[in-house]
C-alpha positions in Angstrom: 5.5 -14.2 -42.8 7.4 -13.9 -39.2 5.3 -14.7 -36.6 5.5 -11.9 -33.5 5.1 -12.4 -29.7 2.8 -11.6 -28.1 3.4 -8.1 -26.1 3.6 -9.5 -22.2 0.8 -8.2 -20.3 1.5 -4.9 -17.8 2.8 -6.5 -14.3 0.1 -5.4 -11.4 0.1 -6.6 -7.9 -2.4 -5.9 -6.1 -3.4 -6.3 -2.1 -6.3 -5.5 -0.4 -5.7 -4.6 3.3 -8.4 -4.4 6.2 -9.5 -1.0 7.5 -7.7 2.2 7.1 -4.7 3.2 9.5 -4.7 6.4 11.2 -4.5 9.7 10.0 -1.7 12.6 10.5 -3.8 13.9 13.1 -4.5 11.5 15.3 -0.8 10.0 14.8 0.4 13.2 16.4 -2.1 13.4 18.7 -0.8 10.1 21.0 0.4 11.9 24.2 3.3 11.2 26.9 3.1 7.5 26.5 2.9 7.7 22.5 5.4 5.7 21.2 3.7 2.8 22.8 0.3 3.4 20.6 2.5 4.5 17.4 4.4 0.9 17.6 1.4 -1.1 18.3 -0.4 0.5 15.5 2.8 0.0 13.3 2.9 -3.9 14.7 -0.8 -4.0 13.8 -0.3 -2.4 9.9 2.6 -4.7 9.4 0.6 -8.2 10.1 -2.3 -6.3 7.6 -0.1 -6.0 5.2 1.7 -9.2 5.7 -1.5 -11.3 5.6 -2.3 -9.7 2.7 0.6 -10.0 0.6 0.1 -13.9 1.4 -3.2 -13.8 0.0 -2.2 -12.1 -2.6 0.5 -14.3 -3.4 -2.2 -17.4 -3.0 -4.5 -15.8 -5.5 -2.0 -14.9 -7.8 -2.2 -11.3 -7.2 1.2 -10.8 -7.2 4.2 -13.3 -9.0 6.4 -13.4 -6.1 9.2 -10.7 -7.8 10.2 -7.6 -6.3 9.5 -4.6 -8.3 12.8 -2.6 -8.6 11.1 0.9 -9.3 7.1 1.1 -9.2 3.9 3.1 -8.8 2.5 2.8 -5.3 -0.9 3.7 -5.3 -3.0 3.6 -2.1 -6.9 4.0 -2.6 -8.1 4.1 0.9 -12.0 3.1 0.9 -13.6 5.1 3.5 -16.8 3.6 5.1 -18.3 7.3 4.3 -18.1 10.3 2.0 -16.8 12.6 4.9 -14.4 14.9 3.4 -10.6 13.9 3.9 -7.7 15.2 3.4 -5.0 13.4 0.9 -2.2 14.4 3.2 -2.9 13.5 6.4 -2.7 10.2 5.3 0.4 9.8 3.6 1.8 9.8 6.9 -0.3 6.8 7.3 1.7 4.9 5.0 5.0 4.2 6.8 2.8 2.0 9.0 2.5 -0.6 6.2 4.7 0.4 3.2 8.1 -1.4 4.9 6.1 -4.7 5.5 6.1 -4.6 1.6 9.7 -4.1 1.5 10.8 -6.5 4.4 8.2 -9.2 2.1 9.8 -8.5 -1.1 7.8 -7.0 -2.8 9.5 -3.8 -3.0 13.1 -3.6 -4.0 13.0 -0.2 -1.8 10.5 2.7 0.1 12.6 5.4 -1.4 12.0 8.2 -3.6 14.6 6.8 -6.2 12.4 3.3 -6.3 9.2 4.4 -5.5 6.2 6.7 -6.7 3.1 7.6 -4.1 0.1 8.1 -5.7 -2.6 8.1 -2.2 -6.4 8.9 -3.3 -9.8 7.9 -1.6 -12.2 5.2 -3.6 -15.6 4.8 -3.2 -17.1 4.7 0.3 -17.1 0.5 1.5 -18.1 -1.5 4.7 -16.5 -2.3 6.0 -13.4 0.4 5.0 -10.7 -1.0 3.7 -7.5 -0.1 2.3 -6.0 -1.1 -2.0 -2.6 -1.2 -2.8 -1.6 -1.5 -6.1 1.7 -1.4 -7.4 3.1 -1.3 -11.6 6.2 -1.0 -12.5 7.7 2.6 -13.0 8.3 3.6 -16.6 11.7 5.8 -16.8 10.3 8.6 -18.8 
């Protein structure tokens, strides 16, 4: 009888970030001396990402190999039930999303290497933000 290999388990990384960036609204709501805010906030959402791609990488979380075409899906855990809307904060993600390219973690933010999926978990304390990323199947 031929033996068979085992099937290789699906690739997942996964990387928990702290808190949940800003909205749509409130991005487009900085005023004459904007561009200052929007860069610190983008400064601040890189180093969250960053950190936590190196935990993840410490934990195991994620194998160190970029993912050439994935699933990129964002579960944002709001510290309430409010009611949210999905697109006001996929703006939100170009705050973090190139920290996981410039790590190497994604081959590339585009539309040919990368699918969005953003969605809201279950209400945490405090809020934090999931990233999860699979490779993408070419159908």
């Amino acid at each position: 009888m031929a033996s068979r290999t085992p099937r290789p388990a699906p690739r997942v990384a996964v990387f928990a970030l702290p808190g949940i960036p800003p909205g749509q609204n409130r991005l487009t709501r900085v005023g004459r001396q904007g561009w200052r805010q929007a860069a610190g906030w983008k400064r601040t959402w890189d180093q969250r990402a960053a950190g936590a791609i190196a935990a993840a990488r410490a934990a195991g979380a994620w194998d160190g190999w970029p993912f050439p075409q994935a699933v990129v899906r964002v579960v944002y855990h709001f510290p309430d039930r409010r009611r949210r809307d999905p697109d006001n904060y996929t703006a939100a993600l170009k705050l973090f999303l190139d920290a996981f390219v410039t790590a190497g973690v994604l081959l590339d933010d585009s539309f040919a290497h990368v699918t969005l999926i953003v969605e809201a978990g279950l209400p945490a304390r405090p809020a934090w933000t999931e990233v999860r990323i699979t490779p993408r199947e070419e159908a």
